[in-house]
MINULUM-503031 format. One record per residue: y, z, x of N, C-alpha, C in turn; residue in three letters. Coordinates in pm, whole numbers, padded with zeros to 5 digits, always signed. Each point is the difference from the previous one (the first is absolute). Example, Ala and Ser with C-alpha at 12.3 -4.5 7.8 and 13.67 -1.06 7.14 Angstrom:
-00569+00780+01319+00119+00000-00089+00120+00000+00090ALA;+00105-00072-00035+00119+00006+00082+00109+00073-00077SER;
! end
This chain:
-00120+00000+00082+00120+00000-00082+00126+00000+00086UNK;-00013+00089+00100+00144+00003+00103+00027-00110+00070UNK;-00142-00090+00040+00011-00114+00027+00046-00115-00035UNK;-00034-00019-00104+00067-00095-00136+00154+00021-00013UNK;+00024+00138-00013+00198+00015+00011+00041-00010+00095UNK;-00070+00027+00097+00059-00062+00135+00073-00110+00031UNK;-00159-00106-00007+00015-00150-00026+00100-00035-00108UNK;+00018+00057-00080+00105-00031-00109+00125-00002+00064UNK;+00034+00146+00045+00098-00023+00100+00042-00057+00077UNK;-00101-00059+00051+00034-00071+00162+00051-00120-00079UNK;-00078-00076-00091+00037-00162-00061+00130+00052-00060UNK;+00033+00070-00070+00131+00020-00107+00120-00010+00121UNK;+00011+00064+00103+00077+00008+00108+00025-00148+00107UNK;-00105-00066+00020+00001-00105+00065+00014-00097-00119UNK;-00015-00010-00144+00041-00088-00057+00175+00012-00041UNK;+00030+00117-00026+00092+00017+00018+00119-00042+00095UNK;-00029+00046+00124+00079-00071+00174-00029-00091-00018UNK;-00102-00099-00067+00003-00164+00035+00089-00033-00096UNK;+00005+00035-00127+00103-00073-00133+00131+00025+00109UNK;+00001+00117-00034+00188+00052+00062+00002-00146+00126UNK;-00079+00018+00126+00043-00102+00083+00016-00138-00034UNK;-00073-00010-00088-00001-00169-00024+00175-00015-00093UNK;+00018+00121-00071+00116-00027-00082+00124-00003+00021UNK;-00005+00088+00191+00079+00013+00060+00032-00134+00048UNK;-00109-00035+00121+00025-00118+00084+00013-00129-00110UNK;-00041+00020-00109+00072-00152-00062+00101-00004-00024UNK;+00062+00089-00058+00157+00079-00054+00107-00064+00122UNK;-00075+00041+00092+00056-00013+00116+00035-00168+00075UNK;-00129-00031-00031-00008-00171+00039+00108-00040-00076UNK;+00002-00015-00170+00062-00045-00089+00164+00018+00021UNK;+00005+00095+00042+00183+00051-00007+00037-00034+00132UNK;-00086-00027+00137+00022-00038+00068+00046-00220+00020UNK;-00087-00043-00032-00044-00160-00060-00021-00026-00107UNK;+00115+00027-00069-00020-00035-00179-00016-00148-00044UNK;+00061-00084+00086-00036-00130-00008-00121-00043-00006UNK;-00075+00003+00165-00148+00001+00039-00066+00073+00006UNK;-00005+00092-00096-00100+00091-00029-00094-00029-00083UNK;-00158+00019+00093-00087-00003-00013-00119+00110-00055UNK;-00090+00041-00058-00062+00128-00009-00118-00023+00087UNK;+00004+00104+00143-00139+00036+00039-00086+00098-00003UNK;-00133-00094+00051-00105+00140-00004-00019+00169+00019UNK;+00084-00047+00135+00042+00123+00086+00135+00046+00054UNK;+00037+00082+00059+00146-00022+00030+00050+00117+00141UNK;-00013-00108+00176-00018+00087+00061+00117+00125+00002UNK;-00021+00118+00085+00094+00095+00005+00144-00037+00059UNK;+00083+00033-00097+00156-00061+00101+00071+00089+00139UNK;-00060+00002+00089+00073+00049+00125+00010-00122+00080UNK;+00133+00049+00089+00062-00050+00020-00066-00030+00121UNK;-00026+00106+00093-00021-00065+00150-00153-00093-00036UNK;+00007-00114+00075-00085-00101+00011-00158+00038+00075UNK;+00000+00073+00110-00103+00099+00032-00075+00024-00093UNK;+00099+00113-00127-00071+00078-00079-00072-00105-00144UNK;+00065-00071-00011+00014-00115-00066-00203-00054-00016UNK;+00013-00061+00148-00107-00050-00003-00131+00095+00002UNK;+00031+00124+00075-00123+00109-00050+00012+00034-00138UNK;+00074+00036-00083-00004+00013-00098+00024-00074-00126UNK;-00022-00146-00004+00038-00098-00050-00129+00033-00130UNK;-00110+00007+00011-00095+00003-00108-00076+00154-00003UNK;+00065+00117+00032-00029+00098-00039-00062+00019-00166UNK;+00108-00068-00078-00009-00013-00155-00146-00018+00032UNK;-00050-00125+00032-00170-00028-00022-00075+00061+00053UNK;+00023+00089+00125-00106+00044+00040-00003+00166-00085UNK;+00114+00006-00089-00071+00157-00024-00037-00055-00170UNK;-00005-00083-00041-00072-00062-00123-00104-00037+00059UNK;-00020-00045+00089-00180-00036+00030-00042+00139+00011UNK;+00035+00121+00050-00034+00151+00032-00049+00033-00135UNK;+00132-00023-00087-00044+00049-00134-00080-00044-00090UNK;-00060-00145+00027-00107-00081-00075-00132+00080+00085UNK;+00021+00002+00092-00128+00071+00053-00053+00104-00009UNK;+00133+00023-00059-00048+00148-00058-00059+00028-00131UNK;+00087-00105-00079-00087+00006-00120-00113-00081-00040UNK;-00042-00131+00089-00112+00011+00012-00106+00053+00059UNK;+00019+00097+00084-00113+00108+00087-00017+00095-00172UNK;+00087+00015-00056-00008+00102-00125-00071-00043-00136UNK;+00004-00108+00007-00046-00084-00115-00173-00017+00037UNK;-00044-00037+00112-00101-00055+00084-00088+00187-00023UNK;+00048+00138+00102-00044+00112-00056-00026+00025-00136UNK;+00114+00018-00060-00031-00003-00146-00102-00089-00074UNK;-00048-00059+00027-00089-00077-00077-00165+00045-00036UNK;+00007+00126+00148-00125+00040+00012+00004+00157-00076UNK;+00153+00016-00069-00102+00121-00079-00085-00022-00099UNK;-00092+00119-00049-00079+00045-00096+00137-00020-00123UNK;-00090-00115-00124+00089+00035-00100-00106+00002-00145UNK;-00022+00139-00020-00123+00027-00110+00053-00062-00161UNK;+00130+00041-00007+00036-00006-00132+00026-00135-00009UNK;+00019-00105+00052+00013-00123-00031-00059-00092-00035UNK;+00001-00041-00175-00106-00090-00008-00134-00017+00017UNK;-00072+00143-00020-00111-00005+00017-00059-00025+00147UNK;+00088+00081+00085-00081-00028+00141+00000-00078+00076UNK;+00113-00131-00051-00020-00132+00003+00126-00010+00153UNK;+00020-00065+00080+00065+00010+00119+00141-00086-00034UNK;+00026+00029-00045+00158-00067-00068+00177+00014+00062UNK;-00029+00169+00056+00086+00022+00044-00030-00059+00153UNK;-00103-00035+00050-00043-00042+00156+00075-00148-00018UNK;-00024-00087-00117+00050-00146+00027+00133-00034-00039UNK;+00088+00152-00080+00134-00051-00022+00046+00051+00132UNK;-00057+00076+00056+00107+00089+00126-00003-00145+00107UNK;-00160-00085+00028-00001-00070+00077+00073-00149-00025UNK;+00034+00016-00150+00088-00116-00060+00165+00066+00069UNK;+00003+00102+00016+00174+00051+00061-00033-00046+00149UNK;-00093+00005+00059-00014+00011+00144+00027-00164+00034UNK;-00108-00086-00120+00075-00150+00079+00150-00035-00025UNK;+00025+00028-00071+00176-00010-00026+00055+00080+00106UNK;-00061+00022+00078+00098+00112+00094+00021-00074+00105UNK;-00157-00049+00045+00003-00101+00117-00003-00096-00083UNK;+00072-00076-00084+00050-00118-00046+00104+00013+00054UNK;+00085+00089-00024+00162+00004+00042-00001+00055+00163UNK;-00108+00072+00055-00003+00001+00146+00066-00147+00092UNK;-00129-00062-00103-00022-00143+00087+00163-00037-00036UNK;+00079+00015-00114+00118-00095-00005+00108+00091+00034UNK;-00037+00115+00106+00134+00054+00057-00073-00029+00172UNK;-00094-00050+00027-00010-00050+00149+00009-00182+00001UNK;-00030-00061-00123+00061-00137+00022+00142+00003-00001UNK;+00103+00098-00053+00168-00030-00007+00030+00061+00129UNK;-00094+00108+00058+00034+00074+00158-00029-00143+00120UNK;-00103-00051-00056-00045-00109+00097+00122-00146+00006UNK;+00023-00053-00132+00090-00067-00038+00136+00008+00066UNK;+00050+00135-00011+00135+00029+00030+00013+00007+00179UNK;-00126+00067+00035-00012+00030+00144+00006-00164+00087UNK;-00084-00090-00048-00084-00103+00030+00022-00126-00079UNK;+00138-00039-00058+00031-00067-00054-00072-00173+00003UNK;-00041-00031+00159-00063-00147+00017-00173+00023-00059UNK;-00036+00158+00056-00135+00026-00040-00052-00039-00174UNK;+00082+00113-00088+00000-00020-00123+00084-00056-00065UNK;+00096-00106-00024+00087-00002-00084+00010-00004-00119UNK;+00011+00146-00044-00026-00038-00178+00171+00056-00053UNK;+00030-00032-00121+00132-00022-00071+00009+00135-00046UNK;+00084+00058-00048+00052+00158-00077-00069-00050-00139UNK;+00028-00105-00076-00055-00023-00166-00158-00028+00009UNK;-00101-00007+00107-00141+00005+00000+00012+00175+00019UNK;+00060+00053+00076-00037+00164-00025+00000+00052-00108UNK;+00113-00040-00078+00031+00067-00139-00076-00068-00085UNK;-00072-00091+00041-00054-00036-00096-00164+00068-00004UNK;+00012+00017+00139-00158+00048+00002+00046+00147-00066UNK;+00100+00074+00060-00044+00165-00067+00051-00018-00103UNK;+00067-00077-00105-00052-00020-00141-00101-00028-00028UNK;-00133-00067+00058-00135+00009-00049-00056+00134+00020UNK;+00031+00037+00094-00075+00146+00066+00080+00107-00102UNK;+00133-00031-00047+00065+00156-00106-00113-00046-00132UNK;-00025-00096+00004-00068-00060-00132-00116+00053-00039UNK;-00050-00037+00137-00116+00007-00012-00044+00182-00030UNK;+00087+00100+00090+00032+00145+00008+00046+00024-00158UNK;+00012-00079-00052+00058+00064-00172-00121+00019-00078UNK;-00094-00172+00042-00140+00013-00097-00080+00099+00073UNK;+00026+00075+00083-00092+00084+00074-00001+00142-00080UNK;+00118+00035-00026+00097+00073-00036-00047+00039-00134UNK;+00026-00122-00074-00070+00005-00175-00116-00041-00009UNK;-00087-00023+00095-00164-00018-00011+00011+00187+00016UNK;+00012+00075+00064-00031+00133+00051+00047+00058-00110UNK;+00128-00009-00060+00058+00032-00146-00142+00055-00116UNK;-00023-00183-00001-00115+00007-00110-00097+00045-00010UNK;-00047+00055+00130-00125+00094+00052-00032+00120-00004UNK;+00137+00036-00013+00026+00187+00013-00028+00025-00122UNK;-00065+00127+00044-00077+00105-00139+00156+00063+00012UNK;+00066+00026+00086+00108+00081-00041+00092-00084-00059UNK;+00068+00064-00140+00138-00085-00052+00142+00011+00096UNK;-00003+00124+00066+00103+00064+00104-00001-00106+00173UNK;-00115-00007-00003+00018-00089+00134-00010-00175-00038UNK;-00064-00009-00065+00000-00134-00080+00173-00058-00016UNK;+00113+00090-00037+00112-00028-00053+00074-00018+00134UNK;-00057+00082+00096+00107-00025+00136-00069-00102+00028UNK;-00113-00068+00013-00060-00144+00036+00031-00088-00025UNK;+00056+00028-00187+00080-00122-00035+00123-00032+00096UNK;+00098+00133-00044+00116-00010+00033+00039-00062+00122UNK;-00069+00039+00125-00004-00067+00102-00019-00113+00014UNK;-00161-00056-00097+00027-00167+00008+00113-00081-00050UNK;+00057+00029-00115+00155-00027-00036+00068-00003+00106UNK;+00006+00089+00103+00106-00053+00157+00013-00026+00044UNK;-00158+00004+00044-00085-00159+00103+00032-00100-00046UNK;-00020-00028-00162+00095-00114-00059+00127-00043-00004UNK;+00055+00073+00043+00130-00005-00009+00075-00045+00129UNK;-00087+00085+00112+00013-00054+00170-00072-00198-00028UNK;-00126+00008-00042-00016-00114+00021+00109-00122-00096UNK;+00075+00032-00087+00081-00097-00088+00107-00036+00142UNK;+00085+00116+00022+00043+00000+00100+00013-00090+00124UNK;-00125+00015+00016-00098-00078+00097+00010-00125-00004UNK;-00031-00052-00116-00008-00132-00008+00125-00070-00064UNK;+00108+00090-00021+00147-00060-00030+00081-00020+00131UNK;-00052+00044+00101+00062-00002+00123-00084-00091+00108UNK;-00129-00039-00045-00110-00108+00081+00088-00180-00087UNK;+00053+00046-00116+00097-00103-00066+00124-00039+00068UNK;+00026+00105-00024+00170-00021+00024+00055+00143+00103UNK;-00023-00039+00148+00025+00132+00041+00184-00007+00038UNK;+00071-00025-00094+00127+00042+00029+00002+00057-00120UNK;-00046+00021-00105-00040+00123-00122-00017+00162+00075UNK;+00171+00054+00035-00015+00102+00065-00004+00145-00118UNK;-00017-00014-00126-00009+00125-00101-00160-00007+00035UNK;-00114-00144+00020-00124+00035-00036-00031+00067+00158UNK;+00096-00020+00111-00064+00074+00119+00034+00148-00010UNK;+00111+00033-00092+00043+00140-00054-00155+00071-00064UNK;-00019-00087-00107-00103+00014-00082-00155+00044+00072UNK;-00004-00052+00104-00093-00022+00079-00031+00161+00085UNK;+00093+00000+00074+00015+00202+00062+00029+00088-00113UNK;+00072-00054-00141-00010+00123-00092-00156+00035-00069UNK;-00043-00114+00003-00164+00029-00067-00086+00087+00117UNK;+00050-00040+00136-00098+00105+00129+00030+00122-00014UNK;+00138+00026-00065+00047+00140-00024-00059+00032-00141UNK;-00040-00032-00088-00013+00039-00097-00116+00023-00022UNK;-00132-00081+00104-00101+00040+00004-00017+00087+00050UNK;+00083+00046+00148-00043+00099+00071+00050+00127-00093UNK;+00092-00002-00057+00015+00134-00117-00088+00027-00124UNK;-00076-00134-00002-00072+00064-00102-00162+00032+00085UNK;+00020-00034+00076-00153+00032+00102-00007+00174+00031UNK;+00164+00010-00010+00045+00208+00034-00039+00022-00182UNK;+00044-00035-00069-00034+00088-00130-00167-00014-00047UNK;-00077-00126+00015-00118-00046+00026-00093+00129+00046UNK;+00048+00037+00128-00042+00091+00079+00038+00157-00083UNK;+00112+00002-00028+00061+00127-00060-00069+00065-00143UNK;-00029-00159-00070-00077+00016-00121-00146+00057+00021UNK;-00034-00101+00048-00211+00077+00039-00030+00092+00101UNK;+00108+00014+00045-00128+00121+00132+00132+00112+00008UNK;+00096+00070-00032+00072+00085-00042+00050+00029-00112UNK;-00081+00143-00046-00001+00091-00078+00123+00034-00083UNK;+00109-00009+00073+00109+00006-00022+00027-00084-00072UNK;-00004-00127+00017+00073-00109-00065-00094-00095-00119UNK;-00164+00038+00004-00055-00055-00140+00021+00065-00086UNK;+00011-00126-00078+00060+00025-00155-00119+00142-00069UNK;+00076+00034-00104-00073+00165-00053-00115-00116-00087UNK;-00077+00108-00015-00150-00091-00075-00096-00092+00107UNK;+00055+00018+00149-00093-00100+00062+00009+00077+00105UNK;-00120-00029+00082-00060+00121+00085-00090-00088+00134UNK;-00016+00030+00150-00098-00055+00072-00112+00042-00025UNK;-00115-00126+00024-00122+00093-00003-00050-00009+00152UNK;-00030+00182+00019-00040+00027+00106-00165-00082+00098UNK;-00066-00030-00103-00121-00040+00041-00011-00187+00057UNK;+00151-00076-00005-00025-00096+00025+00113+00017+00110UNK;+00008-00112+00083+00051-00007+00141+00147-00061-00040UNK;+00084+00079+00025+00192-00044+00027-00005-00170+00008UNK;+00091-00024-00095+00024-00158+00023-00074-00108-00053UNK;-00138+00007-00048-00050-00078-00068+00011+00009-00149UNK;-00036-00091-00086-00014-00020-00075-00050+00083-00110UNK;+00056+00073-00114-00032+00120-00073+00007+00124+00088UNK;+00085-00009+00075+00012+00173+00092+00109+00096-00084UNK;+00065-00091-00090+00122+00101-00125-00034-00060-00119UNK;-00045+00097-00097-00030-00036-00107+00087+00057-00104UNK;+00044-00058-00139+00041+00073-00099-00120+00063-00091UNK;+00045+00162-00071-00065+00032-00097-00053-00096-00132UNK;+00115+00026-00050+00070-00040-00120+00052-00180+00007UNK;-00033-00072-00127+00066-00107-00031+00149+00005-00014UNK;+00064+00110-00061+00126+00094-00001+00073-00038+00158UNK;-00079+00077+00086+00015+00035+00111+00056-00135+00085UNK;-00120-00099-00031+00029-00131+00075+00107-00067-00060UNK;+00005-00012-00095+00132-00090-00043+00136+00060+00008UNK;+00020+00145+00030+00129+00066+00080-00009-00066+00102UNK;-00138+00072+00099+00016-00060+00141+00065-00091+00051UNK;-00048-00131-00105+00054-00132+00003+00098-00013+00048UNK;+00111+00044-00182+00134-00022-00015+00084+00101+00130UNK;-00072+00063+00047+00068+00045+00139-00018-00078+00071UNK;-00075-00044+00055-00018-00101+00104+00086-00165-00021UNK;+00045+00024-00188+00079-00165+00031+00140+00078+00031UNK;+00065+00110-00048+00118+00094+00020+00006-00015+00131UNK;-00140+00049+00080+00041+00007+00168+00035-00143+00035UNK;-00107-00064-00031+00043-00155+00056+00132-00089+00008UNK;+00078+00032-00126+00129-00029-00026+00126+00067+00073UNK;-00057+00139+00066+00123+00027+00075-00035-00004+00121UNK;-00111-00049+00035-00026-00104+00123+00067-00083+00031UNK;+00041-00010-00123+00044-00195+00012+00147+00025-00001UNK;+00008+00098-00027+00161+00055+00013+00034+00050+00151UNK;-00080+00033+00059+00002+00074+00108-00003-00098+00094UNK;-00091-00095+00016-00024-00126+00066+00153-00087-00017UNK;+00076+00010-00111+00096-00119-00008+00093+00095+00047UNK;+00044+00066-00023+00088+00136+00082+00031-00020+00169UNK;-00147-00010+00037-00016+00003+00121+00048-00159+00071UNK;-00047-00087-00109+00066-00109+00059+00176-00052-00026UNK;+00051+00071-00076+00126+00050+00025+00053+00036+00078UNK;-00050+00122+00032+00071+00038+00141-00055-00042+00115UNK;-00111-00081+00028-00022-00087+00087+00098-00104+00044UNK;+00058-00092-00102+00053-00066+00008+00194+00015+00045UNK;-00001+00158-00096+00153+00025+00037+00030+00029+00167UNK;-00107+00094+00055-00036+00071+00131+00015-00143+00102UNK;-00081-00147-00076-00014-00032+00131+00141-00108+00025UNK;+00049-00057-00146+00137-00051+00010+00095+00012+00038UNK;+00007+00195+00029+00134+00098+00037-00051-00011+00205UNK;-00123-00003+00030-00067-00040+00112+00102-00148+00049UNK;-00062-00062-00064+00037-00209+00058+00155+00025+00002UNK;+00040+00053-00109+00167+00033-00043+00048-00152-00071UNK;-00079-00034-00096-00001-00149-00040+00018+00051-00136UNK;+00071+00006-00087+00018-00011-00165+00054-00130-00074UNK;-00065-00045-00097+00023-00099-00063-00018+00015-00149UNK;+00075-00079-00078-00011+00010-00124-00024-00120-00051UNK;-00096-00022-00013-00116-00170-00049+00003-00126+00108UNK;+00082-00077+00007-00024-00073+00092+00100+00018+00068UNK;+00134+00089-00007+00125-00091+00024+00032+00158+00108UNK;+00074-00077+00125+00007+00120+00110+00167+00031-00010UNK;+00047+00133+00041+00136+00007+00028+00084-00102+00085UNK;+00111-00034-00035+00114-00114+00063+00026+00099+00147UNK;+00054-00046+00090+00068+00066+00127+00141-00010-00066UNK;+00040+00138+00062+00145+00077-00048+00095-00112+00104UNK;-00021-00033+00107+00076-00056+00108-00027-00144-00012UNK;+00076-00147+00030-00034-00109+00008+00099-00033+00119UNK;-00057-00041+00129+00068-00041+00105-00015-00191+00010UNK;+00091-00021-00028+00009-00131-00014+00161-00088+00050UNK;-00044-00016+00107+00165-00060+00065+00023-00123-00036UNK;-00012-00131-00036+00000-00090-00067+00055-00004-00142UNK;+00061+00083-00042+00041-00012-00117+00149-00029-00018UNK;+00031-00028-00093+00151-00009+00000+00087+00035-00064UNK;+00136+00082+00055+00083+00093-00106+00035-00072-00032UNK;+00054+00016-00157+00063-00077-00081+00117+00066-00067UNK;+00144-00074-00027+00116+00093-00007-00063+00093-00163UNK;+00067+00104-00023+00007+00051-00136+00091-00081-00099UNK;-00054-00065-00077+00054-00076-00130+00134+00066-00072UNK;+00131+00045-00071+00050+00076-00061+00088-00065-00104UNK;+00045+00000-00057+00086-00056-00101-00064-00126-00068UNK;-00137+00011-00004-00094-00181-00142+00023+00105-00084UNK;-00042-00119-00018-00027+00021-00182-00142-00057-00070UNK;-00030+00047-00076-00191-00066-00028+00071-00106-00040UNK;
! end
């Protein structure tokens, strides 16, 4: 069980730092090159000295490959617990956990082809709209994963965060593929780090809901005899019971979504007051001064008449 909130933790936090960064460094691209602005995959760190530059140019990827590895080493363990109450014995929770594990190294593999790409440009040359287009198959594919596991759960309580989550994955992958379209569509690259944030917050209440005491809904309870994190480990009493649960869980979800757009608010104000670039739609401030020697005085007109 401590394990499972752990892991909850760790993803809610690293999904989190990835939305915020991605929402930053586009914010940033955009207000910088509003003309030629483009939306990318990645977005290296902005320091200045050139040294630091090139050591730290793809940090972003290498601590997302850390964190895929992490959650597939977790997905891959998990697969081998004992799960009695499920389905008659039947190994169910072993092939959805190992259905999370290939999606993990699905997106492994497509954060070392954009590391390879970017590093090795003659090696791989692949385009920014084949990336987005691939992790729109891969958020896609992570949604039906999502609501296949939904439909499986004996629990109504974990079943509802399964949904909810695939809804985000959906939402990253729409994203996804509005920007593999048209990547000067800079609201869908907005769209894109607010859904990483919104998953990673609901991955913390996810966690908050099933394996702390504190925070499941009244009428629903862990059961001690099955293993943290799988499938039927929080059950409701009562039919009563579950359909509160629920309507808490769409209450939480919604000020997720409040919390998530919040955040990309002040993402955006933080990093504009940063560039020191403000604009109001397309049109930029005039210069107070016009130095122009070529011009020519002309006497003051006085005594016409229209």
């Amino acid at each position: 069980m401590a394990a499972a909130l752990v892991y909850q933790l760790f993803s809610s936090s690293a999904l989190v730092s990835l939305g915020v960064y991605h929402m930053a460094g586009s914010t940033r691209l955009y207000l910088k090159f509003p003309q030629s602005y483009s939306a990318k995959p990645f977005h290296p760190f902005p320091f200045s000295s050139s040294s630091s530059s090139s050591r730290l140019k793809h940090l972003q990827l290498y601590l997302l490959l850390a964190g895929l590895l992490v959650a597939l080493a977790h997905y891959c363990l998990s697969s081998f617990y004992s799960d009695p109450l499920l389905k008659g014995r039947t190994p169910v929770h072993q092939f959805t956990s190992l259905q999370s594990a290939t999606v993990c190294f699905l997106f492994i593999l497509l954060a070392l082809a954009l590391l390879l790409s970017d590093s090795f440009p003659s090696l791989l040359p692949l385009p920014n709209d084949l990336f987005f287009a691939l992790g729109a198959a891969f958020f896609f594919l992570l949604s039906y994963i999502s609501s296949s596991a939904a439909s499986l759960q004996t629990s109504d309580l974990q079943a509802k965060c399964d949904s909810l989550s695939a809804r985000v994955s959906a939402i990253a992958a729409l994203s996804s593929v509005a920007l593999a379209c048209h990547p000067r569509l800079f609201l869908a690259d907005l769209g894109l780090g607010a859904s990483l944030c919104l998953q990673g917050l609901w991955k913390l209440q996810t966690g908050l809901s099933l394996y702390v005491d504190a925070f499941i809904p009244e009428g629903c309870h862990r059961l001690l005899d099955v293993v943290g994190g799988i499938e039927g480990s929080t059950k409701c009493d009562l039919q009563e019971s579950s359909l509160r649960a629920v309507a808490i869980l769409d209450l939480a979800f919604l000020l997720h979504v409040l919390f998530a757009f919040l955040i990309l608010l002040v993402t955006y104000i933080v990093v504009s007051k940063s560039v020191g670039v403000w604009r109001l739609g397309s049109y930029e401030a005039l210069p107070t001064t016009v130095h122009d020697h070529n011009h020519i005085q002309l006497k003051s007109m006085t005594g016409t008449q229209a």
